[in-house]
N, C-alpha and C positions, 0 to 999 in steps of 0.2 A: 536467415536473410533478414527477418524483421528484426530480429533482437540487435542482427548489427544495424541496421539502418536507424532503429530508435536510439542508441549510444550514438550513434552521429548528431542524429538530431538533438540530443539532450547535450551533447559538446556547442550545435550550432546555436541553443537556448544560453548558452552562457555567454556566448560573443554578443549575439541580439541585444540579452539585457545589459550589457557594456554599451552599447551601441544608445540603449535608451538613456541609461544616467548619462552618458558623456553629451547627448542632444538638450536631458534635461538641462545642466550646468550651460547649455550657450542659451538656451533658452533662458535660464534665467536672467544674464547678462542683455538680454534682448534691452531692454530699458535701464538706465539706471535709477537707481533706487530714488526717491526725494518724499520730504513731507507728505504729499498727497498719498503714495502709494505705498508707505511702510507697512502699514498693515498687512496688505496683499501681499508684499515681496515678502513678509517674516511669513506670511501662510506657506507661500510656494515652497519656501524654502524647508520650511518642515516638511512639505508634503515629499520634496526630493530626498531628506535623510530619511524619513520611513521607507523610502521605495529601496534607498540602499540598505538600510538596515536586513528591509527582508529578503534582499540578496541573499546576504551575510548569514541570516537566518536557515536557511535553504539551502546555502552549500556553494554561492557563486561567488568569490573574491578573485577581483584583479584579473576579468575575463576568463577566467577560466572556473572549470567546472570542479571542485573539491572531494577528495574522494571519498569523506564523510558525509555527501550532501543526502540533503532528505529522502527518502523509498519514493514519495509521491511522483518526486522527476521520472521516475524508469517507469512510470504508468504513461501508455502513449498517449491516452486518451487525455491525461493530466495534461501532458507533455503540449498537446496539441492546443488545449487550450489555454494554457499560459503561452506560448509562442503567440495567437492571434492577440490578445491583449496587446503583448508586446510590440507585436507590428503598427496596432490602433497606435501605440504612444509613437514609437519609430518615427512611421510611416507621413502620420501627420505631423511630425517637430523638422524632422530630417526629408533631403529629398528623396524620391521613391527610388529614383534611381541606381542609390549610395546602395539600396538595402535589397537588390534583386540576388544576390547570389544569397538570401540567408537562408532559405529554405532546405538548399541544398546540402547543409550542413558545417558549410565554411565557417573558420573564427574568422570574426570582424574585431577587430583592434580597434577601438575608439581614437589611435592615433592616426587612423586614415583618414581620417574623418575632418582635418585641419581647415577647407572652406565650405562647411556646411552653411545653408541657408535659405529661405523660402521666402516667397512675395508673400508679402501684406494679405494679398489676397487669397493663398491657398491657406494659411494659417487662420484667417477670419470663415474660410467656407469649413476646414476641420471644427474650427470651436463654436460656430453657430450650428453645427451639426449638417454639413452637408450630406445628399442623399447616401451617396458612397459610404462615407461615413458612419452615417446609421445604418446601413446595411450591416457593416462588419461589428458596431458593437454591439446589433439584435443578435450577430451569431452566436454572440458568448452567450449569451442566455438560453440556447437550445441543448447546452451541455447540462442534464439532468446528471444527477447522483455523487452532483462537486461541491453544492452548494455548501455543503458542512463541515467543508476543508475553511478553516476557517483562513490560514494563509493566503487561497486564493480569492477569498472576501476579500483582504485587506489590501489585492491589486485593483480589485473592483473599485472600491470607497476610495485609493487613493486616485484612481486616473480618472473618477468623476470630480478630484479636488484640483487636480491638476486642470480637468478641461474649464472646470467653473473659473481658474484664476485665471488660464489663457483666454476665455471668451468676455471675463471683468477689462482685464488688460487692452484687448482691442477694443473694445468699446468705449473706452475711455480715451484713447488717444482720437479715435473718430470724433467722439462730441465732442473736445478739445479743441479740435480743428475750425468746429464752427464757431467757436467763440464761448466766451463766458458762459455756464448755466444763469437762468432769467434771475434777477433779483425776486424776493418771495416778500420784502418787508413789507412793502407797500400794498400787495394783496392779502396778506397774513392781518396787518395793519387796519385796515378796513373792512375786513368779514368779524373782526372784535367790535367794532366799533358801530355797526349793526344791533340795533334794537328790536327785539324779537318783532314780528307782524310788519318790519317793514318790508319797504322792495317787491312784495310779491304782489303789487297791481302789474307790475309793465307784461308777467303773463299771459296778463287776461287781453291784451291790445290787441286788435285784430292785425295791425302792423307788424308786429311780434310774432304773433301766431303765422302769420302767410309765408314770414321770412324761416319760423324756423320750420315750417312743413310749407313747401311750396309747392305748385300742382306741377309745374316739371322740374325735376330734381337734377336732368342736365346740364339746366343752366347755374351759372352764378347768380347769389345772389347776396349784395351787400345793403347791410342797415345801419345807420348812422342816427345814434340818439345824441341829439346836442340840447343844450339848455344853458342856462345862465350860470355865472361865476354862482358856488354855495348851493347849488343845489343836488348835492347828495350825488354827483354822480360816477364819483369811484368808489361808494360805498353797495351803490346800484350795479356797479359792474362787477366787482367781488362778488356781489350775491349770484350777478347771473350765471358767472366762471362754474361757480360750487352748487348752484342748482343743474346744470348742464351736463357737467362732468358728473353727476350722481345719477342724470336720470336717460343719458343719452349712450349707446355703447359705440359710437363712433368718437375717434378722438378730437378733444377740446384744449386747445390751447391759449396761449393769453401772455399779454404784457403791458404794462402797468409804467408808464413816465413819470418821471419825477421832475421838479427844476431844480433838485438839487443833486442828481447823477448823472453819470457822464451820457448815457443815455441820452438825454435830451440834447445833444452836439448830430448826433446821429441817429435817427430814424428806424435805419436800416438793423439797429440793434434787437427790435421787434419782429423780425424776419429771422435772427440769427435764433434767438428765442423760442420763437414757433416752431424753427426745424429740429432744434434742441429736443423739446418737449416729444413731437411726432415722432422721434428717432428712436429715444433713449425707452419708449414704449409698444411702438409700433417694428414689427422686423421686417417689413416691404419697406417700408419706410427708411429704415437705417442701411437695407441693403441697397438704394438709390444711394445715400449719404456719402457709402464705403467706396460706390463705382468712382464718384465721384473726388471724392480724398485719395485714391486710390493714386489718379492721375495729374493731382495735382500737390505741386513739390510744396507751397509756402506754407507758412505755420499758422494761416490762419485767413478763411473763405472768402473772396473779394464782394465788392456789394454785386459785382457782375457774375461770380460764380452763382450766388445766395441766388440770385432772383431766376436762373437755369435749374439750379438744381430745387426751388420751389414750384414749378412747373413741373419735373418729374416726381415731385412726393405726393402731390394732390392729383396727380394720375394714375399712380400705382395705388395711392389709399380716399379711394372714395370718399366723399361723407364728412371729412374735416371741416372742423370749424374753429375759427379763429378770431379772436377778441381782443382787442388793441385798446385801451385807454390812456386819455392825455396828450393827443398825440399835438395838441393845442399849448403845450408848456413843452413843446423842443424851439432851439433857438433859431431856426430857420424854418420859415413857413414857406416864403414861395422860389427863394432862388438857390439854385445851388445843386451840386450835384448830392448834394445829405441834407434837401431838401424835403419836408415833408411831402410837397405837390411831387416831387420826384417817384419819393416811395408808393403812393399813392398811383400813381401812373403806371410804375412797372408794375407793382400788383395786377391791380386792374386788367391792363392789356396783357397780363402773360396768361389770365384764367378764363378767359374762353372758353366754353366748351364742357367746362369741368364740373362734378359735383361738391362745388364747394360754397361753404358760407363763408361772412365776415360781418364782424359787427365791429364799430367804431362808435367809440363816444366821446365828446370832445365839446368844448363849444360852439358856436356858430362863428366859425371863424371864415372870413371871404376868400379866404386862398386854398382853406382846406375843400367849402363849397366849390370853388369854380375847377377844381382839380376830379373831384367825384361825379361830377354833374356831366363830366367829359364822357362816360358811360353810364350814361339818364336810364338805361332802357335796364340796367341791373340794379336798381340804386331805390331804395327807401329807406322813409325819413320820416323819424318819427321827434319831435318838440315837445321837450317835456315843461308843463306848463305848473302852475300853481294849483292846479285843479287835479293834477296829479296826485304833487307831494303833501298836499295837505293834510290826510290821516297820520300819513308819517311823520309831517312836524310837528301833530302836537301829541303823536309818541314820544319823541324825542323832545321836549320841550317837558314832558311832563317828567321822563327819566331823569334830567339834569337837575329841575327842581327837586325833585324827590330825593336828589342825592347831594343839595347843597342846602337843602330844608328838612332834614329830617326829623327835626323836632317840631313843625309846626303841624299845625292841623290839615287834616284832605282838603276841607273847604277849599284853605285859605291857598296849599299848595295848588288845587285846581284851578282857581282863577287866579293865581299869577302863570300859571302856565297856558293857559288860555290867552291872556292876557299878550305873552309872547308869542304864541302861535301866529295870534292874530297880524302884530307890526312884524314878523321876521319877514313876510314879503315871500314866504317857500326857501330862504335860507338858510340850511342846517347852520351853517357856519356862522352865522348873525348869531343864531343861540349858545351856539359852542363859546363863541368869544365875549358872551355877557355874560357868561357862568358866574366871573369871578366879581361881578357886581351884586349877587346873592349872597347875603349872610346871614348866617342863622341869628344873629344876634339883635337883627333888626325890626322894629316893632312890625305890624303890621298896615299903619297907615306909611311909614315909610318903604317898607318893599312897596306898596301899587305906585306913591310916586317916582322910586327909582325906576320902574315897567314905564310909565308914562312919559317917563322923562331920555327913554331911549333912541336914540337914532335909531331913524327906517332905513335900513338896505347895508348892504356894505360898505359903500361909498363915505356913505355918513358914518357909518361905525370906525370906517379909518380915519376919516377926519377928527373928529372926536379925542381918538387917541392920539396924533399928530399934535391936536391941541394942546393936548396935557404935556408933553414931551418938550413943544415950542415955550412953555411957561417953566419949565426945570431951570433952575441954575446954569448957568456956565457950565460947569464942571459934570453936572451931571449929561445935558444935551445933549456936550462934546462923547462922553463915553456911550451912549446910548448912539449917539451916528456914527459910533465905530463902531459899536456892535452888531446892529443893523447893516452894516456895508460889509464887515466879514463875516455873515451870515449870509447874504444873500447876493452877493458877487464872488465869492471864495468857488474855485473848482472840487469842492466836496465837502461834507461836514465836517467843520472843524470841533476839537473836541474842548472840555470848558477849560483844561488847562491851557491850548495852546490860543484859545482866544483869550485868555486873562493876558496872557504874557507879550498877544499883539496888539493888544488894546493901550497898554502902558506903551510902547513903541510909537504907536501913535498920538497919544496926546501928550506924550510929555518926550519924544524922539530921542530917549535914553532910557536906560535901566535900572532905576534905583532902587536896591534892595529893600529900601522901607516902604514902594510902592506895592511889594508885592503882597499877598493875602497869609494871613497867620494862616490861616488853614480854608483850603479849599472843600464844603462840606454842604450840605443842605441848605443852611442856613444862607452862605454868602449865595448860592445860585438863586434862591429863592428873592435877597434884596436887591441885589449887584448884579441881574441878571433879568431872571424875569420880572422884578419891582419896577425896573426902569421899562424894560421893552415892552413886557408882555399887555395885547394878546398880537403882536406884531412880531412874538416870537417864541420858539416852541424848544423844551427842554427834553432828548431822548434818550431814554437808558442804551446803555452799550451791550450789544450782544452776548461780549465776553466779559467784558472788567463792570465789577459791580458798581467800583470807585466812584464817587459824585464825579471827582475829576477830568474821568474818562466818558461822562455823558456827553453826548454832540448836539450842538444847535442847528436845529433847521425853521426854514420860513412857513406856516403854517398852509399857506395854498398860494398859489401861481398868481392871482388877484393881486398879494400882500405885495410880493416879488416886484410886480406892475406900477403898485402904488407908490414905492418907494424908486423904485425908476423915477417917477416922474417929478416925488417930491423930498428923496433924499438930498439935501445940497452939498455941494462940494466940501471939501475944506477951505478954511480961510487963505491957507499957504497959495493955495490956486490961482490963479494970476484972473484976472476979471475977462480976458479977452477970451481967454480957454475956456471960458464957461458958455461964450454965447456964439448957438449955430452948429452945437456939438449933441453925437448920439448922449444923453447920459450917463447911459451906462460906461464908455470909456473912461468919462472922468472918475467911476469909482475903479474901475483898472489900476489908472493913474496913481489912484490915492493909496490903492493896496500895492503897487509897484514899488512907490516910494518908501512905505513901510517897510516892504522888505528889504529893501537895499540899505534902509539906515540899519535896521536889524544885524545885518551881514558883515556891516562895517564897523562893528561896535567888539574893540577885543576879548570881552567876558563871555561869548556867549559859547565858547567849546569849555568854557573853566565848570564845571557844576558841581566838582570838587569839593565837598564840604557844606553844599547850598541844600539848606531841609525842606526849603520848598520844591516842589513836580516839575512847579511850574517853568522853573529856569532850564530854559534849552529847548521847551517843550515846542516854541515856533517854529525852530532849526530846519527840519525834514520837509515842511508845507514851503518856509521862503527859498530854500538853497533849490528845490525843484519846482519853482514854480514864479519865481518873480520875474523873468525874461517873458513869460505866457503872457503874464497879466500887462507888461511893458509894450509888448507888442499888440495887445487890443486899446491899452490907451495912449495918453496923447504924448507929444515929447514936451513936456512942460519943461521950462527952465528950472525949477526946484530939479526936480527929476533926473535932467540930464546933467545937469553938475554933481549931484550926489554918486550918479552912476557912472559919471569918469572917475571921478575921483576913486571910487574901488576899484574901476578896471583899469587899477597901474601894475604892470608886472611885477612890480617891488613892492607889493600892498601887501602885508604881511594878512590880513582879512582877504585877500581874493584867492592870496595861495593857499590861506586854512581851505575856504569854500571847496577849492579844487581837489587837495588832499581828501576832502570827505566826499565828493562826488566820485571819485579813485579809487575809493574805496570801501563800497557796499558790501551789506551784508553778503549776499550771495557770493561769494569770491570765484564762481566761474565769470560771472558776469563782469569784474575786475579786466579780467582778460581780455574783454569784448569792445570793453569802453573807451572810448573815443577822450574820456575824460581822465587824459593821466597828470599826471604829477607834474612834467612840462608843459602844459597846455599853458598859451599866452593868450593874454584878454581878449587881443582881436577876435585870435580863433575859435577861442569862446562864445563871443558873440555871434561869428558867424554861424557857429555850429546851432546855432540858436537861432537862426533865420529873424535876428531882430536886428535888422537892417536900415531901420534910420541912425541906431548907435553907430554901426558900420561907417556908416557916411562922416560920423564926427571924431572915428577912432582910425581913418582908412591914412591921413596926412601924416601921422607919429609913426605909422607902418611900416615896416619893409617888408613888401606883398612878398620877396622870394626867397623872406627865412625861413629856415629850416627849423622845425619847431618840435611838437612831442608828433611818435611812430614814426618820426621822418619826413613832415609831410609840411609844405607850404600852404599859405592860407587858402589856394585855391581849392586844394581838398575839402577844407570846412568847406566852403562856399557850395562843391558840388554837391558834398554829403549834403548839405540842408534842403536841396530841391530849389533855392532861390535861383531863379535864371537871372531875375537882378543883382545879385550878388555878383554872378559867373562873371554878367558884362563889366560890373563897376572894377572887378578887379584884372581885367585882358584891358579895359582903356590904360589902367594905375599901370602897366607891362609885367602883368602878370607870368613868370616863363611855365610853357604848358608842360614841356619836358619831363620837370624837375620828376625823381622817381622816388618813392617812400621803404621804407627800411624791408620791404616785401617782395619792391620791385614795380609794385602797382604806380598806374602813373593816374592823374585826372582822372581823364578816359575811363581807362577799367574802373573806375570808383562810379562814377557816375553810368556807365551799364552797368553795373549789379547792383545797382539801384533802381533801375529803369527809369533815369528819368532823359525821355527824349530830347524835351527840347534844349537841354543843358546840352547833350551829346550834339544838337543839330549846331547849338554854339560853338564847342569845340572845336567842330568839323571845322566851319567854318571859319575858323581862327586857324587854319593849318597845322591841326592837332597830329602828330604820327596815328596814322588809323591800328597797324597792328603792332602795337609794341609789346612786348613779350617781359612776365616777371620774373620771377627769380627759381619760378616751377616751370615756367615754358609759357605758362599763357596767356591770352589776346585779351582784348573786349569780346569776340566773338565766343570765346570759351565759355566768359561770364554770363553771355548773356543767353549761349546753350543751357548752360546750369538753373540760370534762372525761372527761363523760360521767357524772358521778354523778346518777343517778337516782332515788334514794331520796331525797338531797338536793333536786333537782328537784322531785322529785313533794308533798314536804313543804312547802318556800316557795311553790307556788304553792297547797296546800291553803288556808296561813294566809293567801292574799292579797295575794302579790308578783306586779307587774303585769310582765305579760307583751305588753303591746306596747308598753314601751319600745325605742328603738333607742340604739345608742351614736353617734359622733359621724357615721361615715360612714355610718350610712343601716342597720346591721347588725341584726337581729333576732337571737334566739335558735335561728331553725332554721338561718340562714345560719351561727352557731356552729359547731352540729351538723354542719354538711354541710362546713364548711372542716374539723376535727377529724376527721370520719369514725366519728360518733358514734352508729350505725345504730341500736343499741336505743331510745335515747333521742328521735332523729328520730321512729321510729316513734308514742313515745307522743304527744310533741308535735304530730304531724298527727293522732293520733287528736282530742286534748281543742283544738286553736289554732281555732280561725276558719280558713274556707278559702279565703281568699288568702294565708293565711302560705305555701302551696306554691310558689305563685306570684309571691310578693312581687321586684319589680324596682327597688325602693326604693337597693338597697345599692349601693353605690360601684361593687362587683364583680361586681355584675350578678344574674340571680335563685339561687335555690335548686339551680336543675338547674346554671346557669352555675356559680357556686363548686362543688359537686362535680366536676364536669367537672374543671375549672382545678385542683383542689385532689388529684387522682388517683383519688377515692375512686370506682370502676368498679361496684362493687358495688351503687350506689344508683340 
């Protein structure tokens, strides 16, 4: 009776382990493969040919059990622990369900097996090691006198390589979801640039000390160190990050603004950062993150998700502490919904209660003050004053001379370093930017009068150099105010190729090959670059490319940024009326808008054909994505918009190249996706572009209801962009709302799967058809099931969009919901549907509970 019962079971071990390769191969397919995750997938993927090899090894091919197979199988004891391994793998890839008869000795066919699939979330509690879980893989460990089978080692090693890549995999699509990991350059950047013995006074503050050990640790408590432009104080926050995080065993997080990354447009990017950090270290932490992502479909954490699901990570992980700097150099201080007072707000009122820190450093700016002050009773403030940073300026004062004087004497190095300490005013940055005033070559009664002869403070040190800049030539001026303006109104650092090549663009608004540089190399950066700007501009190495060429320009601190707001001038082309009563900064928009449209409109610039210079073409990628951005923040000057019709003529042989290479991205799925095909006509171009005063001057040559690329009349661009003034300009022009696109999709459903309401409330209101049906069966309502917009939802069925339509396969609106994973939305809908929608078995895929099931979503 046993010997046949074990030959059963060693038949049902052969189907099992079919059953496991055939789970691992969907599992593999679980993501597809890309850049970021070859590594991993080539690991997995090894790890699944060893597991078959040792089938093969062992006597298992092609589900069945071979009748040379190894002596070890007929040992039951073997027997029994190789089956539990197996079930560990099964069990947790596949549903439990598929794998109840294996015990009993059944062959399982891996062809049964055609819609296997598990929620996001039983597969994340298998490979973060849920209890169950560990229970069954502690059991394998109780089987004494197997270990030296080495064969069932190598199940062991491989299904800890398996769980390790399945448990890398979801954790990576989790932090994904929150957004970008934090940039590290600018804290990396600044704990270098740290002079041994500084930073460590603010420890000693009794401000400091109360904040970071407070007598009741249930409250919040936030501390805000502010201090003047220059004085040291990202250099002070790096040190605190990396003293904190070394001396504290609760986790410490941190983000660091720049005014040259996108970051500083949004706030909120400091939030996405923090849960980042908390997550990808802490596992309460991540398993808040997971519930979270879990339930919700988009590709990535709203600011309203963020500030919810930061409220449940500082409750399940005690004791966090979070470190914000710069929050002073984002572009919106007080209004706006990616407002710093915003962000500051919902922090604030969501931590209540909780054991958490915050430290903020920034300057004393009145909007970030009257935003914090709004919860006075958690709030210290500590002013860092010159009585401070004193030791550390003339640390730092004496390292710089020490390192631009090394041939003179201590003496003489000491009191010119003294000398500086004394006028910098507590300015590390005053000292940094008169480095290049020391030279070793100079006698010694001339260094004390170049010391003496220094401007005090920054203000003066800019002027100074403005000075010198206002006395250049013509020709130099001109190149240096373009340098200057595409250095510090450009949407990112540009690199020194592609500002050589926009510099020429705009001072001479052509391209002449003999303007360009024999060679791009140390030398030219050094005269034609920083000779002219610097210390008003800063040259940085590229992470990856060694190449001079590929070094990026940035503005050396937020003050410079400031400075030249106020006192960069326009160009000459600038008409005199545009200049006065205007933000500044537009008119450098302006001035960078125009460059690139003359750029765009110029026929050489896809030829690089035979060009030994980099630099040709090098603009290409920054103007073709980016000049409609910078049109749209500045003004419509007349140079401007004649330039810019003129390219946007459908026969413009320059608007069709632009289009053609917008059509055609590297990524070639994303070809598919883009809205920017090969037909795309200038109107719809622009509108896609939400630059809406072109709109206005391109809306007369129109026929608002041609049919253009995807099939689609310009009302589509118009919805797609979000403009509700677009929407109306073109229902006044007769806009027809009907027309339907190569899909089926009409307006409508464009703009609900978009969420944008009050385009949809326009619609309505123009006697839109509410359920029009595409070429699949479905509504707006379907879409906006899918999406999950609810407000959207909840309005189209106010006005009377039918809701028991189906699309072609049988599909309802909660079936939507429930493949999507769109739980709020489900909810209302079984509140206000008829109640068989719960139950509805109508759909192709079976009911409501079946597509959740199928579809991962565990939570429902």
């Amino acid at each position: 009776m046993e010997v046949t019962g074990l030959a059963v079971g060693v038949v049902g071990l052969a189907g099992l382990f079919s059953v496991c390769l055939d789970s691992l191969s969907r599992f593999q397919s679980y993501r597809e493969s890309n850049s970021e995750t070859h590594v991993l997938y080539t690991r997995f993927r090894a790890a699944r040919a060893r597991f078959e090899q040792w089938g093969v090894s062992v006597g298992i091919s092609n589900g069945r059990l071979q009748p040379n197979h190894h002596d070890g199988l007929d040992n039951k004891k073997t027997a029994d622990l190789i089956e539990d391994i197996l079930q560990i793998i099964a069990k947790k890839i596949c549903k439990e369900s598929i794998l109840r008869g294996t015990r009993t000795g059944s062959r399982l066919q891996s062809g049964q097996f055609g819609g296997l699939s598990q929620s996001r979330c039983d597969r994340l509690k298998w490979a973060f090691g849920g209890k169950e879980s560990r229970n069954e893989q502690d059991k394998s460990q109780t089987y004494e006198g197997l270990e030296s089978e080495a064969w069932v080692e190598d199940i062991r090693q491989m299904l800890a390589k398996i769980e390790e890549g399945i448990k890398f995999e979801i954790q990576r699509d989790v932090l994904a979801w929150l957004g970008r990991s934090p940039p590290s350059e600018k804290y990396e950047d600044s704990l270098r640039k740290r002079v041994d013995t500084t930073c460590k006074w603010i420890f000693e503050r009794p401000t400091f000390k109360s904040w970071l050990s407070p007598v009741d640790s249930t409250k919040p408590r936030v501390l805000w160190i502010n201090g003047p432009a220059g004085f040291g104080k990202t250099v002070l926050s790096a040190h605190i990050v990396h003293h904190l995080s070394d001396a504290l065993d609760t986790p410490v997080a941190h983000f660091f603004f720049t005014s040259n990354d996108e970051s500083r447009e949004d706030p909120f990017s400091a939030l996405r950062s923090w849960l980042y950090q908390i997550a990808a270290k802490n596992n309460d932490a991540f398993q808040c993150v997971h519930r979270t992502w879990e339930n919700d479909p988009s590709e990535k954490a709203s600011r309203r998700t963020l500030v919810d699901l930061f409220k449940q990570v500082v409750k399940a992980v005690p004791g966090c502490l979070f470190i914000a700097d710069g929050l002073d150099e984002c572009s919106q201080l007080s209004n706006g919904d990616a407002s710093v007072a915003r962000f500051l707000r919902d922090i604030t009122n969501t931590i209540d209660g909780f054991d958490i820190r915050f430290l903020l450093v920034s300057r004393d700016e009145p909007e970030i003050r009257e935003a914090l002050e709004e919860n006075e009773e958690i709030l210290s403030e500590y002013r860092i004053g010159t009585d401070d940073v004193e030791a550390d300026t003339a640390a730092f004062s004496q390292s710089v001379v020490d390192k631009k004087l090394s041939n003179k004497s201590k003496g003489l190095r000491s009191a010119i370093s003294e000398a500086m300490t004394v006028r910098c005013q507590g300015q590390f940055l005053w000292i940094k930017m008169q480095e290049e005033s020391l030279r070793n070559g100079m006698s010694k009664k001339r260094l004390h009068e170049v010391v003496e002869n220094m401007p005090s403070g920054l203000h003066h040190l800019y002027d100074r150099n403005w000075n010198r800049i206002m006395n250049m030539s013509d020709w130099d001026r001109d190149r240096t105010f373009a340098l200057l303006r595409l250095t510090a109104f450009t949407f990112r650092p540009l690199t020194v190729y592609t500002v050589t090549e926009a510099v020429l663009i705009t001072q001479f608004q052509e391209l002449d090959p003999d303007e360009y540089p024999e060679s791009v190399n140390d030398e030219y950066i050094r005269t034609e670059i920083i000779g002219l700007c610097g210390p008003l501009l800063e040259v940085h190495d590229h992470p990856q490319h060694s190449s001079p060429g590929s070094r990026t320009l940035h503005i050396p601190h937020f003050s410079v940024r400031q400075y030249l707001v106020e006192n960069l001038p326009p160009p000459a082309w600038m008409q005199a009326n545009d200049r006065l009563n205007k933000k500044y900064e537009s008119l450098h928009h302006t001035a960078i808008a125009r460059a690139c449209v003359q750029y765009l409109s110029l026929p050489q610039i896809r030829e690089k054909d035979g060009q030994p210079c980099l630099c040709v073409g090098a603009f290409l990628v920054y103007a073709a994505h980016n000049w409609m951005h910078h049109a749209r923040l500045g003004l419509m000057d007349p140079s401007l918009l004649e330039l810019s019709k003129g390219f946007l003529l459908r026969d413009k042989a320059q608007f069709k190249s632009l289009i053609n290479y917008l059509a055609d991205p590297e990524d070639i799925s994303l070809a598919k996706k883009s809205v920017f095909q090969p037909q795309l006509r200038p109107f719809e171009y622009v509108l896609y572009g939400g630059w809406i005063n072109m709109a206005d001057h391109l809306i007369d040559d129109a026929d608002v209801n041609e049919i253009g690329a995807l099939g689609r009349s310009p009302i589509f661009s118009a919805c797609h962009s979000g403009s509700a003034e677009t929407v109306n300009l073109l229902i006044r022009r007769g806009a027809d709302l009907s027309i339907t696109d190569s899909l089926g999709l009409t307006c409508l459903h464009l703009a609900t799967a978009c969420g944008f309401e009050n385009i949809i409330r326009i619609l309505v209101e123009s006697k839109v058809e509410l359920s029009p049906q595409d070429h699949k069966g479905r509504t707006p309502l379907h879409l906006a099931s899918a999406r999950g917009h609810i407000q959207c939802y909840q309005y189209l069925l106010q006005r009377g969009a039918d809701v028991n339509i189906r699309d072609k396969w049988g599909g309802n609106v909660v079936h939507y919901a429930c493949i999507h994973g769109q739980a709020e939305l489900l909810r209302f809908i079984l509140r206000n549907a008829p109640d068989n929608f719960a139950t509805d078995h109508y759909y192709r895929l079976g009911s409501p509970l079946i597509v959740a099931s199928h579809y991962g979503k565990g939570s429902f």
